[in-house]
Structure formats: C-alpha cells, structure tokens
N, C-alpha and C positions, 0 to 999 in steps of 0.2 A: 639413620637417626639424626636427629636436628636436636642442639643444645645453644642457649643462649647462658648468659651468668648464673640467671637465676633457676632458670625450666630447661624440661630437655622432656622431647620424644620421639616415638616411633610406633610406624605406621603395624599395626596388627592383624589389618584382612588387607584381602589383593582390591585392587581397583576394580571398579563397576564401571562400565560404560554402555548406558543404554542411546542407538544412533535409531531415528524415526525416517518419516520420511519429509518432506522440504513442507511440511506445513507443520508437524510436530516437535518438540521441545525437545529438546538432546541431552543428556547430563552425565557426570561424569561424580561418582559417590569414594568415599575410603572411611577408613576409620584409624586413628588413632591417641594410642595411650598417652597422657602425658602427665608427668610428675614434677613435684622439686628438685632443683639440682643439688640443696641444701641437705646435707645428711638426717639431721631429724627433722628436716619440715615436711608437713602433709598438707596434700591440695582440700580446698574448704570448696563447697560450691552451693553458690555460684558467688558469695567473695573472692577465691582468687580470680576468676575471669577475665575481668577489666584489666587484670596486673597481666594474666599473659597476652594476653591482646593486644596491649602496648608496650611490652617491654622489649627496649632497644639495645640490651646490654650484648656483650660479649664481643668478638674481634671476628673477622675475618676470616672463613669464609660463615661461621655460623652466627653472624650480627643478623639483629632483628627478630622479631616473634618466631615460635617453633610452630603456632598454629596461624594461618592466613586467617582473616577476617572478613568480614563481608566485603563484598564487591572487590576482594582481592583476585588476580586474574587465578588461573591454573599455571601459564609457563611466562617468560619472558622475551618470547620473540611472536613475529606478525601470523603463526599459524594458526588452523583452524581452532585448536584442541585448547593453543594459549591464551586464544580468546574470552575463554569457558572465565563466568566469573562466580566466589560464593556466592551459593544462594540464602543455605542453611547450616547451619549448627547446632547438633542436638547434644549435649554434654551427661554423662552417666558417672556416677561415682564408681569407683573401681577399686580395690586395693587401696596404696595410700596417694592413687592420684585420679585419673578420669577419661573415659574414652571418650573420643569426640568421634562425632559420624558429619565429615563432611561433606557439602554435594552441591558441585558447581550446574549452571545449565549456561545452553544458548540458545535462540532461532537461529542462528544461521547454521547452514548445510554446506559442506565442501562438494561438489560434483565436477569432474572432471567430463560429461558426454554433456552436461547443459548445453540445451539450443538457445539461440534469441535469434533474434531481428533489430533491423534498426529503429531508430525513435522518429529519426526525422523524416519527414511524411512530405514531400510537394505532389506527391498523384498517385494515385490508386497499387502501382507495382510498387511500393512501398510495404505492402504488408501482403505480397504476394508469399503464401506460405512456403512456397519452392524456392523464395528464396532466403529463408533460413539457415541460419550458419553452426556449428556446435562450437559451443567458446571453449576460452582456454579456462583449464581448472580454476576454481575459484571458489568463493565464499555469494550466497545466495539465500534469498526471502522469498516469500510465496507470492504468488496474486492467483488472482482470479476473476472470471466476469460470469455473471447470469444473464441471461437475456429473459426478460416477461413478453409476450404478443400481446398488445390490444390493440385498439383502436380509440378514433375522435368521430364525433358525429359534426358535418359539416355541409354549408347550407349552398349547394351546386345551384348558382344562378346561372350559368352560361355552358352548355356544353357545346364538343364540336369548335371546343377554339384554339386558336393556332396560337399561342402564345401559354408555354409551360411555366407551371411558377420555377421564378431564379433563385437560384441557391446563391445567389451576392446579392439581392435588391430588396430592400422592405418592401417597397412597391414599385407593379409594372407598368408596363404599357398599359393600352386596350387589349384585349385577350381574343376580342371577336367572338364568334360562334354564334347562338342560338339561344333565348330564353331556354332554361330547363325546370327552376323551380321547384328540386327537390331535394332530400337529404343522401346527403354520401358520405360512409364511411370511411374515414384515412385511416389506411395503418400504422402504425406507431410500436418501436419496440423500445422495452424502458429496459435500458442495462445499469448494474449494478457492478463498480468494480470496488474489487478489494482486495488492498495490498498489506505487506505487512512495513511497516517504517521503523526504524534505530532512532532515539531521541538524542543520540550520539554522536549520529553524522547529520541528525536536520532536527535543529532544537522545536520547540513546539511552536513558540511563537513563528518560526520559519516556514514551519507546513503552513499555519494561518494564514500566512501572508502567502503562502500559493495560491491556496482553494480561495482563498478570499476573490483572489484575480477572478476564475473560475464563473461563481453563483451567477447564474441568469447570462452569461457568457451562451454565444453559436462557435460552434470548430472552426477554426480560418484553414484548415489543411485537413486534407481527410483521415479520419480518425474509427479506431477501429471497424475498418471494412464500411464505412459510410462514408459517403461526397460530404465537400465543405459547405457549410449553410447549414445540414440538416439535425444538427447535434445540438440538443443546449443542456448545459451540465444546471440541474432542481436543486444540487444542493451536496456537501456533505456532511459525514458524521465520522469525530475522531471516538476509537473505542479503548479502552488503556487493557492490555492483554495480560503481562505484566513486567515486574521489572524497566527496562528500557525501551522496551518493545511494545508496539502502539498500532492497533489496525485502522487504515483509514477507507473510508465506504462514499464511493463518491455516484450520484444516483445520475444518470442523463436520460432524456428522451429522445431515439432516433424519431422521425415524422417523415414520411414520403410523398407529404406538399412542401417540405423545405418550412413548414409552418406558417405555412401558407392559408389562409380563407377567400373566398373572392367575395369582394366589395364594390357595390354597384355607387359611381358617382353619383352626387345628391344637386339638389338644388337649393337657391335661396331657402325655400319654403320646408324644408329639409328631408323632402321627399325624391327617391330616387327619379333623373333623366329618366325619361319615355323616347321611345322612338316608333312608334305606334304600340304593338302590343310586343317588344322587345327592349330591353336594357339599351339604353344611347350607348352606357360604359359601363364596362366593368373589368376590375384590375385581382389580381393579387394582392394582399395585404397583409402584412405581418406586423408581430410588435418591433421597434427599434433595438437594437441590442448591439453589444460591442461584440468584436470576436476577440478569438486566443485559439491557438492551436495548443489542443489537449494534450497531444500528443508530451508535452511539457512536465508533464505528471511524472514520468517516468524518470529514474534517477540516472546519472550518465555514467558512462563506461556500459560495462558488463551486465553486472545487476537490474539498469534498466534493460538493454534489450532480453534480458532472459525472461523482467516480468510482464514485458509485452507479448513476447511468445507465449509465455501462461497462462494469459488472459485471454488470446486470440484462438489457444489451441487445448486450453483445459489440463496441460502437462507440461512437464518442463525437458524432456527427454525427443 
C-alpha cells in the first residue's frame, strides 16, 4: 500500500510481464485501486487526476504521488526491469475511488549468451565470424542487414588489361589490354541496415550529425564483409517507432568495380586517342568522394559489437 496526505493505494491484480524477443516491445502492466485518504472524500474522474499526479504531500518513506506518471521509471536502480518507463494509464471509476491499469514498456533486452564483434575494422579478419565473442550480460537493440543483388550496365572498352580498378584511386593508370567495345554487367549489392537507436543516449540532432558525415561517403576500412573503396552509403532515413526509440535505415551500394567505369582519354577535339584501331588510353574513373569508415555507425561498448554481429549474422545468439 502507498499513502501520501491526501491519497492512498493498492495494487489489486498481480504484475504482467510480457518479455519478446530483441526486436519486440517488452512491458510490464498492474492495476491499482486508489482512493481519498480523507474520510468522506470521493475520487471525481478525471478531476481528481492531476491532484494525484502531483501530489507531493506526506513524510517519509511514503512522500510523493501513490500512482507514477508517465515516463516515470518502474524501479530506481541501473536494471533491466528499472528501466521500464510509463507508458499508459487507463483510470476506471470504482467504488468511492478508481482502478488505474498501469503499463510500462521497453526495447531494450537483457541477454546474458549475446555475441558481437568488434567495430573496428583495419582488414578483412575483422569481421571474421570465428571470431566472435559472447558478451557479458547486458542491456541490447536490434539491427539488421538485407542484402538486394543487382547489377550496373557498364561500357568495357579495353579488355585483357593488367591494371584492376583501385579501391583508393578515382583514377588509374593506363589499364592496357585490348579494344573490346562492348557492354558488361558489374555486380552490385545494395544493403540496407537497420538498427534500432535511444534518443536518450544519442539525441536526434546527434545521429544527424552522423549520417550527415556518411551521404555519398566510400568505406575507408572494410565494412561489412567488403574491401575499402567499394561501399558508398545513397543515403538514410530516421523512422520514429515510438516513444524514445527511433529506427535508423541506412541504404549503401556494394559495386565490384570499386565504382569504377573505364574511360578512354580524349583529345583537344574531344574525341577519344586512336592508336590505330585501339584506344591510345584508357583508365579507370570514378566520381570523387570523401571516405569514412562506416564501421562508425555502430555504438561503442557492447551494444555496438552485438549490433554488428546482428547484422552480419541475422541473430544475436
């Protein structure tokens, strides 16, 4: 029972706790009665409301409202459960006072078998999946990555040449080979990640000011299971899920020219070098772009290597 000056109550059904899994909503529901402490007063509703909501009366240990209000936690220490914040209050007339049905949620998930990996990436056994670790129990968000297949249609002037496009150069050398003159398909896979973000530990304006780095950005370190060069993040999109909780969708193109075309040097007249009936040159060319290593996305400690392993591996176990 909880009694301040003026209110007092008690809780009348047992606790609900329904637990999901690390991509679904958790909550935690009760219900109770609550009345005047004053002998002939009766609860009015939703007139009295606002009065128990804020009413700060009474001494020690039972000061402060008898029912929590929105966004008030569940417990007062750093745990999963005390996390849990109001979500809703549904108030029912009752006798001479009112049952309240309350019901906290969260996203986050305590798991104590959680795998990750690490964030930071200088070469490829970075995100060697064998070497994944199982962290220590902790509080955890989802991610996830899709992969699309397609491809780019691109205009093979020179085959047979010993110079591969580079994954650090806008443009190469001479490439050498052979006229070819004809269309070739590059493969390309567009991934999609999406995580879930606390507007609590990274305000909104802060993620902006990530992805912002990001847009039209190439990877400087390799990034999910792709060499550096070959990644450029098209873009993303913040989605408000609700409450404090906010998914972010960040769109990249892998390309397996490094985004690369080959382009035959021109002359004054702005017609490609001849060298009888072959290209004089022809190079690699790509558009200019800055890099970032993506891999930066990811939040530090725990939380990020677990939603890298999520992403890379479609589970968090």
């Amino acid at each position: 029972m909880k009694q301040s000056g003026k209110w007092r109550a008690w809780r009348i059904a047992g606790t609900d706790f329904r637990q999901g899994d690390i991509w679904d909503v958790h909550t935690i529901t009760e219900t109770w009665h609550v009345e005047s402490a004053e002998t002939d007063g009766l609860l009015a509703i939703p007139d009295d409301i606002p009065a128990i909501l804020g009413d700060t009366s009474g001494t020690t240990p039972n000061i402060g409202p008898v029912i929590k209000n929105i966004a008030d936690p569940w417990g007062n220490s750093t745990g999963w459960l005390d996390g849990f914040l109001v979500r809703d209050l549904q108030w029912a007339k009752s006798g001479r006072g009112a049952d309240v049905r309350v019901t906290y949620s969260s996203r986050y998930i305590e798991l104590d078998a959680a795998k990750g990996m690490t964030t930071t990436c200088t070469d490829g056994t970075c995100e060697n999946l064998a070497n994944a670790v199982t962290l220590s129990k902790g509080l955890f968000l989802p991610c996830s990555m899709m992969p699309t297949f397609t491809s780019r249609s691109a205009r093979l002037l020179h085959d047979g040449y010993s110079v591969n496009p580079p994954d650090n150069l806008d443009v190469s050398a001479h490439i050498g080979g052979t006229i070819k003159e004809r269309e070739e398909q590059v493969r390309q896979i567009r991934l999609k990640l999406r995580m879930v973000l606390d507007v609590e530990s990274l305000p909104i304006d802060g993620i902006i000011s990530v992805v912002n780095a990001y847009m039209g950005k190439i990877n400087s370190k390799t990034f999910m299971g792709f060499d550096a060069g070959s990644v450029v993040c098209d873009g993303p999109t913040l989605n408000h899920l609700e409450h404090e909780f906010y998914e972010l969708v960040l769109d990249y193109t892998a390309d397996n020219w490094f985004h690369h075309s080959q382009v035959a040097t021109k002359g004054a007249d702005g017609r490609p070098l001849m060298n009888g009936s072959n290209y004089q040159e022809v190079r690699w060319m790509r558009e200019a772009r800055g890099s970032v290593d993506f891999n930066d996305i990811f939040p530090s400690g725990d939380l990020g290597k677990s939603q890298k392993y999520q992403a890379l591996t479609g589970k968090w176990w």
